[in-house]
PDB file of N, CA, C and O in Angstrom, chain B, residues numbered from 101:
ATOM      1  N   UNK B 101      16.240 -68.707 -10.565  1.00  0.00           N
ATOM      2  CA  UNK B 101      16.599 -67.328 -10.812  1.00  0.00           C
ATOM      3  C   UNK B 101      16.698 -67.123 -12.326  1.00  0.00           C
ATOM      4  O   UNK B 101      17.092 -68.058 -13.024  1.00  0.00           O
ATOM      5  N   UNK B 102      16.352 -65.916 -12.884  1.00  0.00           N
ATOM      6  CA  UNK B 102      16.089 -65.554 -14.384  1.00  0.00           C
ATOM      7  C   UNK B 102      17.599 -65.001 -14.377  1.00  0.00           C
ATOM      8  O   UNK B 102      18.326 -64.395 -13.591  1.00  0.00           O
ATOM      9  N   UNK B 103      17.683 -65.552 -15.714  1.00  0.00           N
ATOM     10  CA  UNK B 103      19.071 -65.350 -16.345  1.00  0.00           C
ATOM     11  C   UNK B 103      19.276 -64.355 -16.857  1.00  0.00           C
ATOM     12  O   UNK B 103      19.409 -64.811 -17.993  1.00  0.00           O
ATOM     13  N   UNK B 104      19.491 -62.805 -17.032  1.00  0.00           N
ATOM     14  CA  UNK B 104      19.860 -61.676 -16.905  1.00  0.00           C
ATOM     15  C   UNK B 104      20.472 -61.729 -18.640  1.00  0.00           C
ATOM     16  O   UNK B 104      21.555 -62.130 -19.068  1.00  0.00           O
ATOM     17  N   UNK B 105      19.058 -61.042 -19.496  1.00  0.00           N
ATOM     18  CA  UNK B 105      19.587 -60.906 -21.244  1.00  0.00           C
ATOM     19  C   UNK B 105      21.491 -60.003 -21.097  1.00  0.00           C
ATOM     20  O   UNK B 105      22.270 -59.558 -20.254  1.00  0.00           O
ATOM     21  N   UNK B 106      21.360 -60.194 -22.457  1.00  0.00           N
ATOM     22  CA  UNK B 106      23.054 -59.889 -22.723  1.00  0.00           C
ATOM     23  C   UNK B 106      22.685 -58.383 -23.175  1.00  0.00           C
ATOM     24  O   UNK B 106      21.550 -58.283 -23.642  1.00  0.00           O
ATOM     25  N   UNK B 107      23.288 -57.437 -23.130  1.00  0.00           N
ATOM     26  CA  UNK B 107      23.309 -56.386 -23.920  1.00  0.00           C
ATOM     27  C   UNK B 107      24.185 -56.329 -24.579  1.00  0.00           C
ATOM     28  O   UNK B 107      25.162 -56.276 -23.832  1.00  0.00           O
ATOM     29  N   UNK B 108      24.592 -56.296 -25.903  1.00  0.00           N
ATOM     30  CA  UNK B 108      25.726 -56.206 -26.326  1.00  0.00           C
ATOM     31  C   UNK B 108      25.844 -54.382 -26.805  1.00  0.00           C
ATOM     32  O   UNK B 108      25.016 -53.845 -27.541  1.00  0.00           O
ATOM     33  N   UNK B 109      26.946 -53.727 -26.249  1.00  0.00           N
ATOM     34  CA  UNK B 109      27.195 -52.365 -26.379  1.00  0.00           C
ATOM     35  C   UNK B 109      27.936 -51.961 -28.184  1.00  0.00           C
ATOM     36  O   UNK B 109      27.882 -50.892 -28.792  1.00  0.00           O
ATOM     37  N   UNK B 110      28.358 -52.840 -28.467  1.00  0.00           N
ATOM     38  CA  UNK B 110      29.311 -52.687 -29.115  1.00  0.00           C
ATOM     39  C   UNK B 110      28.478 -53.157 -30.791  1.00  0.00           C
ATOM     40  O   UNK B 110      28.693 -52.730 -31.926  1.00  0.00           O
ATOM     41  N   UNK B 111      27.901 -53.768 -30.488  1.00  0.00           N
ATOM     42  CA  UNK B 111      26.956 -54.371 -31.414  1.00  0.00           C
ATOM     43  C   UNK B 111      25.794 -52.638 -32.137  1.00  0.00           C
ATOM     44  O   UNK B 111      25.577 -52.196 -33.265  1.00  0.00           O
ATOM     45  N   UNK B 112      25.373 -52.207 -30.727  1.00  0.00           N
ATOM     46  CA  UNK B 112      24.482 -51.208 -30.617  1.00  0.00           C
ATOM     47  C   UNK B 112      25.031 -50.082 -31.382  1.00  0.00           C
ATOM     48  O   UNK B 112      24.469 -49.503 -32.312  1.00  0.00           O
ATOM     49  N   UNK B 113      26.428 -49.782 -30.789  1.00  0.00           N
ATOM     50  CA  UNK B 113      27.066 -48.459 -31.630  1.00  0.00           C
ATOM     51  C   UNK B 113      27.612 -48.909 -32.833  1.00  0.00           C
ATOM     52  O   UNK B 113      27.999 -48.069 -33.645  1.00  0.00           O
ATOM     53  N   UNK B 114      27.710 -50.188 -33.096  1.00  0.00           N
ATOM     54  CA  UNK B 114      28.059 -50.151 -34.871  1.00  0.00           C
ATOM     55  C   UNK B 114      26.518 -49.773 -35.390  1.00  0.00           C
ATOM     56  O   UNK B 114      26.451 -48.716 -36.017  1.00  0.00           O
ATOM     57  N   UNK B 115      25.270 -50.510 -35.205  1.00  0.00           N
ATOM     58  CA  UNK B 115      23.959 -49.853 -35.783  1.00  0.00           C
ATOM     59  C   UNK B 115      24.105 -48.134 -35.927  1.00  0.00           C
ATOM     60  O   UNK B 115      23.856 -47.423 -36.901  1.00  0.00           O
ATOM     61  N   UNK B 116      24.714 -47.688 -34.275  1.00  0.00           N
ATOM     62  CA  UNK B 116      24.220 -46.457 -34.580  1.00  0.00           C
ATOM     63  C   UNK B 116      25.819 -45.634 -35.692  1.00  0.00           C
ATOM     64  O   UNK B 116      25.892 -44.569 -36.305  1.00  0.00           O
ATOM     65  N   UNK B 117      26.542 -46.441 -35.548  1.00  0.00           N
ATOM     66  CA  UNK B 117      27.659 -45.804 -36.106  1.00  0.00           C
ATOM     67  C   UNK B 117      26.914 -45.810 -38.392  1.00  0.00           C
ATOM     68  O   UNK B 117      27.086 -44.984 -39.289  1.00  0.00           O
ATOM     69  N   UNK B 118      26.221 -47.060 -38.364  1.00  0.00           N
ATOM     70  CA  UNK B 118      25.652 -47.369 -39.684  1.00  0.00           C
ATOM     71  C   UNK B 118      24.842 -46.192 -40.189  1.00  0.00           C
ATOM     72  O   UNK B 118      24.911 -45.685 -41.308  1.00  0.00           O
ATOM     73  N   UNK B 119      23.915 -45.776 -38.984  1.00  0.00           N
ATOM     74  CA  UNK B 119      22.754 -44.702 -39.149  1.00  0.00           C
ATOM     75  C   UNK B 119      23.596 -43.914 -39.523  1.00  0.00           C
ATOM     76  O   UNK B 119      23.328 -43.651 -40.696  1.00  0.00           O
ATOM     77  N   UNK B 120      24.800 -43.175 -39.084  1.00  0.00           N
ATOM     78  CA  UNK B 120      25.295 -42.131 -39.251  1.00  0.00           C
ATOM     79  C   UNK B 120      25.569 -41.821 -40.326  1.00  0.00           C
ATOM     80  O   UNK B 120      25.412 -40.671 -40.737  1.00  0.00           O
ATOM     81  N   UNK B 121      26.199 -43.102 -41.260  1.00  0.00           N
ATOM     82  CA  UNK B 121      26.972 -42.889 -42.204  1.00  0.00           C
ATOM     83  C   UNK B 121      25.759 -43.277 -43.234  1.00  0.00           C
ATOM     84  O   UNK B 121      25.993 -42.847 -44.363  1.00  0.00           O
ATOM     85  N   UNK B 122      24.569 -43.958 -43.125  1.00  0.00           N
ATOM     86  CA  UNK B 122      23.066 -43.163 -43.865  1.00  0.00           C
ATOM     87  C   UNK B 122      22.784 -41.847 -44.031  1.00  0.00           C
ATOM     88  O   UNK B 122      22.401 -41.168 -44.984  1.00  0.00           O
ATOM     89  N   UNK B 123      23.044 -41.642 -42.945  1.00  0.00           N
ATOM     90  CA  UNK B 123      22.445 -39.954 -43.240  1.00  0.00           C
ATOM     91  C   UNK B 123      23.545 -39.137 -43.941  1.00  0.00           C
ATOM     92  O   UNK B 123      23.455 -38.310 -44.849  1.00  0.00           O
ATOM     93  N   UNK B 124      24.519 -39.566 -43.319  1.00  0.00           N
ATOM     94  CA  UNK B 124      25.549 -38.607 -44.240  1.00  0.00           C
ATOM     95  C   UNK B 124      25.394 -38.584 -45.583  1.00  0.00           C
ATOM     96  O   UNK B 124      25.018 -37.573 -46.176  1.00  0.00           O
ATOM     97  N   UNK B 125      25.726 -39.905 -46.272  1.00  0.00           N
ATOM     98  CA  UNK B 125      25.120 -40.260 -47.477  1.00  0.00           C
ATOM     99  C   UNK B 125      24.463 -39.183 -48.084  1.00  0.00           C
ATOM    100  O   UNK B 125      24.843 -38.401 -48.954  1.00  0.00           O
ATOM    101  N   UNK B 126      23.094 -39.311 -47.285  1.00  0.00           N
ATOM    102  CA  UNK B 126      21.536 -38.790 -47.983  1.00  0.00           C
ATOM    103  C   UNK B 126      21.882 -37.851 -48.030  1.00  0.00           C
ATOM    104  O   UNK B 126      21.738 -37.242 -49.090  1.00  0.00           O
ATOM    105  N   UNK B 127      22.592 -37.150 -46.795  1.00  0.00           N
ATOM    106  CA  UNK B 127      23.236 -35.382 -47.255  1.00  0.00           C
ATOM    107  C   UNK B 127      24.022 -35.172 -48.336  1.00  0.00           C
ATOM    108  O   UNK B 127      23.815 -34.287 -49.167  1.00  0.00           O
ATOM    109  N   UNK B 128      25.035 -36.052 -48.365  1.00  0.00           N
ATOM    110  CA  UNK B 128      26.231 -35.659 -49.126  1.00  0.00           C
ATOM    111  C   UNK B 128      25.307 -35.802 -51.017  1.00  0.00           C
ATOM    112  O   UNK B 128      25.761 -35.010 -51.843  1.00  0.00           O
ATOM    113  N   UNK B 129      24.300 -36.626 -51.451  1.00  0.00           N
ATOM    114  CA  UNK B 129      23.559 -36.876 -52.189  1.00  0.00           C
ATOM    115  C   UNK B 129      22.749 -35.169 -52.542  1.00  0.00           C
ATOM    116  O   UNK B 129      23.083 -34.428 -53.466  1.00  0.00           O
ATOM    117  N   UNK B 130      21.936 -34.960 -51.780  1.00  0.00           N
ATOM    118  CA  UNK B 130      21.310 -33.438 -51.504  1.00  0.00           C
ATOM    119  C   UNK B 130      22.431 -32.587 -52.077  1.00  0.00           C
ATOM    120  O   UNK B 130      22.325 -32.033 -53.171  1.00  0.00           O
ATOM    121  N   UNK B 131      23.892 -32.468 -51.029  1.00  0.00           N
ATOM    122  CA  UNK B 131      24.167 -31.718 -51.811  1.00  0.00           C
ATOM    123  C   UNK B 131      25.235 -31.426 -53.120  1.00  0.00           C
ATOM    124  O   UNK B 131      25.806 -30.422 -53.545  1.00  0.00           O
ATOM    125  N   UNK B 132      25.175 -33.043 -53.571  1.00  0.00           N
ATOM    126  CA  UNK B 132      25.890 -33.209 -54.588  1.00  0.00           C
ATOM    127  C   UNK B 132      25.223 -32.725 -55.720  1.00  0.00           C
ATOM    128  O   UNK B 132      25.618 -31.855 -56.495  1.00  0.00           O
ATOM    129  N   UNK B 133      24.100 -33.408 -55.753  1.00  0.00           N
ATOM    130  CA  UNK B 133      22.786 -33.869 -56.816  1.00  0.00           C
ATOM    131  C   UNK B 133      21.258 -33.310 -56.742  1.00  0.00           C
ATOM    132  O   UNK B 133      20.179 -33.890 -56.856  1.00  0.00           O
ATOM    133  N   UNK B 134      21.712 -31.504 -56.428  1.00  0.00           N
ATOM    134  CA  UNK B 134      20.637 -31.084 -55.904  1.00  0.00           C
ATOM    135  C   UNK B 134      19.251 -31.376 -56.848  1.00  0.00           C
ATOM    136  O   UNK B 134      19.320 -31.289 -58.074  1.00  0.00           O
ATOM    137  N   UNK B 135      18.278 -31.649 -56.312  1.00  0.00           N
ATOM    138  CA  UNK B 135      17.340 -31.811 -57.037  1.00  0.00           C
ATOM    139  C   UNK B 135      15.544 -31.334 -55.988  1.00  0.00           C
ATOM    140  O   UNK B 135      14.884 -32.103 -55.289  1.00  0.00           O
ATOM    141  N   UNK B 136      15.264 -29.852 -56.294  1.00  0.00           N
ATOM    142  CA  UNK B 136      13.896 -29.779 -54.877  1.00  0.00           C
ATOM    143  C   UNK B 136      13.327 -30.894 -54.986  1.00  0.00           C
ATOM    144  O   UNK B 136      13.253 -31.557 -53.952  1.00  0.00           O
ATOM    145  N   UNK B 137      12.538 -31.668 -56.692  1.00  0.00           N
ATOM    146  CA  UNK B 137      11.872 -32.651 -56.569  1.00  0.00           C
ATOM    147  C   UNK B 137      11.678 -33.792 -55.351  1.00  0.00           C
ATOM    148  O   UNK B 137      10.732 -34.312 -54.761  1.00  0.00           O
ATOM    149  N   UNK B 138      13.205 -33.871 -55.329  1.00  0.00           N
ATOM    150  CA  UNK B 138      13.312 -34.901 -54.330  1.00  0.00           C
ATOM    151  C   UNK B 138      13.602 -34.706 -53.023  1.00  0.00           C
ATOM    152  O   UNK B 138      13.660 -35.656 -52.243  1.00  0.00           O
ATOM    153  N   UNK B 139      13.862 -33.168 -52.568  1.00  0.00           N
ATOM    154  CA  UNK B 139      14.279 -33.019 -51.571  1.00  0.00           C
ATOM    155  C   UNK B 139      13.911 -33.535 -50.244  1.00  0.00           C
ATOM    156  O   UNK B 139      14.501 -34.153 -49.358  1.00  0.00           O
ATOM    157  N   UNK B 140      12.756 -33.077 -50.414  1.00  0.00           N
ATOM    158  CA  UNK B 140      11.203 -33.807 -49.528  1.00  0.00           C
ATOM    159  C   UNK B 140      11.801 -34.542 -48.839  1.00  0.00           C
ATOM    160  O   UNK B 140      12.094 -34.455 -47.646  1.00  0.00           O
ATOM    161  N   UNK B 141      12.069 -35.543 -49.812  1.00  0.00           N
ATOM    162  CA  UNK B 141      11.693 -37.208 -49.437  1.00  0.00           C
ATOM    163  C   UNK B 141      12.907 -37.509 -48.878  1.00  0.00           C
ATOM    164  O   UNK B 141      13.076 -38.392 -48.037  1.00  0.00           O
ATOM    165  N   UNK B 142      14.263 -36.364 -49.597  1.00  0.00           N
ATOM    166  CA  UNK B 142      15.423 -37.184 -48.689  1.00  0.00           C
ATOM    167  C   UNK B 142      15.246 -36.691 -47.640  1.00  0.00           C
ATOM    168  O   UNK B 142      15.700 -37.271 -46.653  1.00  0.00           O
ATOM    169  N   UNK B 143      14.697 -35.745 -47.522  1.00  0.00           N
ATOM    170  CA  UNK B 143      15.100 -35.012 -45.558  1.00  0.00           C
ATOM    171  C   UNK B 143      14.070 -36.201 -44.735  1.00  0.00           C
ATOM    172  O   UNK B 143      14.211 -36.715 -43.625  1.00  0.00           O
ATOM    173  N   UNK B 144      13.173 -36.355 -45.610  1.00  0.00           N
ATOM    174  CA  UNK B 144      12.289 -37.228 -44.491  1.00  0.00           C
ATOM    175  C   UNK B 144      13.045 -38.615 -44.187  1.00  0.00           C
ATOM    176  O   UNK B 144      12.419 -39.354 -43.428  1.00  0.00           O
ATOM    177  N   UNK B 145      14.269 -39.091 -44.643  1.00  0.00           N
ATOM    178  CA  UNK B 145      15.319 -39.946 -44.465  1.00  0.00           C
ATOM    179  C   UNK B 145      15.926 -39.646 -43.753  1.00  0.00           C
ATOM    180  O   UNK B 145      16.024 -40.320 -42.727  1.00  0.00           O
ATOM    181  N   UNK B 146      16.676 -38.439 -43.930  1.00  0.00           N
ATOM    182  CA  UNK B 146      17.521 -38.030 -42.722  1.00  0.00           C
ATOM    183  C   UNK B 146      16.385 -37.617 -41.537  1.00  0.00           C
ATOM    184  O   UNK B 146      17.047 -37.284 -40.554  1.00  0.00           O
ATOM    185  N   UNK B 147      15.335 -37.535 -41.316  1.00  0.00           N
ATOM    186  CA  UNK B 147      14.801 -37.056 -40.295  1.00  0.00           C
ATOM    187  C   UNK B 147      14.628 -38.775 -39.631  1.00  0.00           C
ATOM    188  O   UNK B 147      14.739 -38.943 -38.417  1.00  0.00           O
ATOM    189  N   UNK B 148      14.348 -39.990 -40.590  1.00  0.00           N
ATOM    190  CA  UNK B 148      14.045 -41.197 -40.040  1.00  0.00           C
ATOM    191  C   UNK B 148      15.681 -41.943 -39.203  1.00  0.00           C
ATOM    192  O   UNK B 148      15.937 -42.596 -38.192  1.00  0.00           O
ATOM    193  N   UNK B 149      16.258 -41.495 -40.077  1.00  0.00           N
ATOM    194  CA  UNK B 149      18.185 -42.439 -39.744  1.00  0.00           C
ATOM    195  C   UNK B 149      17.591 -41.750 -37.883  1.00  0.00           C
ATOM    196  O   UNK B 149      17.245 -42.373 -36.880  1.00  0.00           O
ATOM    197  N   UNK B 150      17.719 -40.273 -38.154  1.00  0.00           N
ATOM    198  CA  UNK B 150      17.878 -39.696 -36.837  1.00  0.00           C
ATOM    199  C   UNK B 150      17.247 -39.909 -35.527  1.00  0.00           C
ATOM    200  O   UNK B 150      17.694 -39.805 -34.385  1.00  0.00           O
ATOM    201  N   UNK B 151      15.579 -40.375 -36.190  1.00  0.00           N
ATOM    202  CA  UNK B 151      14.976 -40.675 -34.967  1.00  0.00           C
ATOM    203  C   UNK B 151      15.509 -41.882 -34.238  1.00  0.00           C
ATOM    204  O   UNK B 151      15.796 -42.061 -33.054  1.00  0.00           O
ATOM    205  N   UNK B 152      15.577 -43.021 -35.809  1.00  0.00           N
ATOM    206  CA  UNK B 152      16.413 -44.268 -35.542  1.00  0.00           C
ATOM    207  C   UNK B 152      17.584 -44.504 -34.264  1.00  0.00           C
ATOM    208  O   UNK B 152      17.579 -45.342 -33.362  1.00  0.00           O
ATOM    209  N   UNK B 153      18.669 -43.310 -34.606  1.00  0.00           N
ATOM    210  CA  UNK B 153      19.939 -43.032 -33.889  1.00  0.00           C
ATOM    211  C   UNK B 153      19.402 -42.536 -32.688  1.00  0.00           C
ATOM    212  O   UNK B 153      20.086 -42.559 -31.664  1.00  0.00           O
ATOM    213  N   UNK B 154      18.036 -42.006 -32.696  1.00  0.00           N
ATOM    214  CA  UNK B 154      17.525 -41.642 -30.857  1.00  0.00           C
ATOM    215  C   UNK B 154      17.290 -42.803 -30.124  1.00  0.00           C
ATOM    216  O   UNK B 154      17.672 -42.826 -28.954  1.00  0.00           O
ATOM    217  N   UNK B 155      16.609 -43.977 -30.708  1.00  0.00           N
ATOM    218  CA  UNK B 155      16.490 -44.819 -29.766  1.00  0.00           C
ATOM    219  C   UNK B 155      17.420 -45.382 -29.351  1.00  0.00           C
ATOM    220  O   UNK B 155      17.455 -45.722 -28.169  1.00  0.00           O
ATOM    221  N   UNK B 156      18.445 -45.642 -30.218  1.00  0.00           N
ATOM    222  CA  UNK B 156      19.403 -46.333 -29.827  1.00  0.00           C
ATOM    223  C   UNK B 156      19.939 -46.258 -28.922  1.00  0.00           C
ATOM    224  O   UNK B 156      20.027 -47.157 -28.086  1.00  0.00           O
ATOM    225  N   UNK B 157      20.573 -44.869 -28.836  1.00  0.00           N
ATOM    226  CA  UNK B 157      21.232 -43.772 -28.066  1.00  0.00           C
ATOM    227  C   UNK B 157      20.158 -43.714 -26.433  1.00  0.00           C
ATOM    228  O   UNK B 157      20.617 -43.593 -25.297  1.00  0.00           O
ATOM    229  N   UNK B 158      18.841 -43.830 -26.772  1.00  0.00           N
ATOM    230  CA  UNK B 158      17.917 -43.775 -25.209  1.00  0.00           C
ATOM    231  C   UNK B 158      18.210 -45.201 -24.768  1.00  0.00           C
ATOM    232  O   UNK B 158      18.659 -45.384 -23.636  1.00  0.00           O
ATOM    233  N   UNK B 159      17.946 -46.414 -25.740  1.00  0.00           N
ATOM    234  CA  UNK B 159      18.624 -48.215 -25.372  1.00  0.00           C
ATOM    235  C   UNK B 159      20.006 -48.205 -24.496  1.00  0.00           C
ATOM    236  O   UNK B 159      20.228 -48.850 -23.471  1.00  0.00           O
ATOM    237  N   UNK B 160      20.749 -47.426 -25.081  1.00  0.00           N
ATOM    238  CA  UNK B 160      22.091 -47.521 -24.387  1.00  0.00           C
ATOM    239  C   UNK B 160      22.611 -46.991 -23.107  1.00  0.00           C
ATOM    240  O   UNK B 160      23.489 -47.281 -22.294  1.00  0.00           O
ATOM    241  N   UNK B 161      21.532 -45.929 -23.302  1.00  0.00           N
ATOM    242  CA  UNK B 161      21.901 -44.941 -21.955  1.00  0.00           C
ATOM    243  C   UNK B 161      20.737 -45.486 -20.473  1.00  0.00           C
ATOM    244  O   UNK B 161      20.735 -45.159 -19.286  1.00  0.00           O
ATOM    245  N   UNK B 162      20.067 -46.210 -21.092  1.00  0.00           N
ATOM    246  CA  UNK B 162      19.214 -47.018 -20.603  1.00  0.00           C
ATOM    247  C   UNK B 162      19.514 -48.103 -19.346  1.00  0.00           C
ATOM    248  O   UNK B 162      19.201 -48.269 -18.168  1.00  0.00           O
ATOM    249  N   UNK B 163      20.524 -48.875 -20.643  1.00  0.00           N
ATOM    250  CA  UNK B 163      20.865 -49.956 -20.230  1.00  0.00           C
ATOM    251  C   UNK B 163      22.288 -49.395 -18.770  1.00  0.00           C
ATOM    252  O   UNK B 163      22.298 -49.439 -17.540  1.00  0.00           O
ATOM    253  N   UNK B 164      22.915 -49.097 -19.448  1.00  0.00           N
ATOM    254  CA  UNK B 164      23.987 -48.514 -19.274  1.00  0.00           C
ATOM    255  C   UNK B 164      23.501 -48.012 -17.206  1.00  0.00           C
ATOM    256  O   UNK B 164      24.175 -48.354 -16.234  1.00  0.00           O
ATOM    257  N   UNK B 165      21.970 -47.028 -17.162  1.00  0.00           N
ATOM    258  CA  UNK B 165      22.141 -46.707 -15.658  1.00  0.00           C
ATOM    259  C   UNK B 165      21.443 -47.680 -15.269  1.00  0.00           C
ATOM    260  O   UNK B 165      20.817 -47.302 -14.278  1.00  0.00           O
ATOM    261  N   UNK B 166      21.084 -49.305 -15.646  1.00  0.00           N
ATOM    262  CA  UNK B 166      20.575 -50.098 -15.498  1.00  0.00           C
ATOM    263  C   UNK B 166      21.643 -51.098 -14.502  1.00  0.00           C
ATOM    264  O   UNK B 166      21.477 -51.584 -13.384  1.00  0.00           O
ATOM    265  N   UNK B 167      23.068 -51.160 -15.698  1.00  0.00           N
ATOM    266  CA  UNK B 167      23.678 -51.582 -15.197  1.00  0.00           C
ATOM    267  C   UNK B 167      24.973 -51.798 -14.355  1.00  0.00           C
ATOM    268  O   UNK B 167      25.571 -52.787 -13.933  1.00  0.00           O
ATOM    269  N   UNK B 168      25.126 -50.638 -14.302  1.00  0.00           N
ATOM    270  CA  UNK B 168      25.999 -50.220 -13.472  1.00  0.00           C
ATOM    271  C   UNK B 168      26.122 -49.465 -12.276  1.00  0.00           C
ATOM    272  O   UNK B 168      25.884 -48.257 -12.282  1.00  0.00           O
ATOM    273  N   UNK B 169      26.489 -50.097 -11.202  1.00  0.00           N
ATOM    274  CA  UNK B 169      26.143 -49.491 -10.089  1.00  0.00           C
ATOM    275  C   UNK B 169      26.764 -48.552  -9.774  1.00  0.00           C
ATOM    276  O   UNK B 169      27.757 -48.684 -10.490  1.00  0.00           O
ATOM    277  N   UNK B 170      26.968 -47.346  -9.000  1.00  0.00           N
ATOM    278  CA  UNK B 170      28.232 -46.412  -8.675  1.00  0.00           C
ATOM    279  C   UNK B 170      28.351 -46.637  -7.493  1.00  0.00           C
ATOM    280  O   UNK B 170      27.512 -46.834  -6.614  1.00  0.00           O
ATOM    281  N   UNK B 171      29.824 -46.589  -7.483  1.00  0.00           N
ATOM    282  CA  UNK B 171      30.652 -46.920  -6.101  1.00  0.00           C
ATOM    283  C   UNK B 171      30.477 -46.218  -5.147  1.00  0.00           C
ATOM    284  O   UNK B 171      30.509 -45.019  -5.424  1.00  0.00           O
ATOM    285  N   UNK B 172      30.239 -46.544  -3.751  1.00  0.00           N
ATOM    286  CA  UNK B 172      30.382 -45.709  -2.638  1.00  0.00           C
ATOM    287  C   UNK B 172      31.585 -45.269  -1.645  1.00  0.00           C
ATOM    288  O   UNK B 172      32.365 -46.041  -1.088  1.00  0.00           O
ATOM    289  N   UNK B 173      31.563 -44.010  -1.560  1.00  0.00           N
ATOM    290  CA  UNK B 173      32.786 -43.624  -1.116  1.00  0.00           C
ATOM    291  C   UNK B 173      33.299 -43.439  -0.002  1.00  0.00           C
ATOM    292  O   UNK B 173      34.472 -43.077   0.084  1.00  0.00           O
TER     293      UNK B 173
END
């Protein structure tokens, strides 16, 4: 019988808790240090943290109706 990988949950939401506080960053940067030059390029950061924080968020919710069964009543 195959030995059933680990998911670690907790592991997952510090990554996504990390993304968050990337993007905030890149915002709080924007609108500290406005600059259009660069604007571009930071949104295309915050648009990447975010997609980033989607998978995660689809991994977890994933796993999550993967593994848990619901009780019958």
């Amino acid at each position: 019988m195959a030995k059933k990988k680990h998911f670690d949950y907790f592991v997952e939401l510090e990554k996504l808790a990390q993304l968050v506080e990337l993007a905030a960053n890149e915002l709080l940067e924007i609108v500290m240090e406005y600059d259009f030059e660069e604007l571009h390029e930071q949104s295309k950061k915050i648009h990447q943290y975010e997609k980033d924080a989607d998978q995660i968020v689809k991994d977890i919710t994933l796993e999550l109706n993967h593994s848990f069964i619901t009780p019958i009543d």
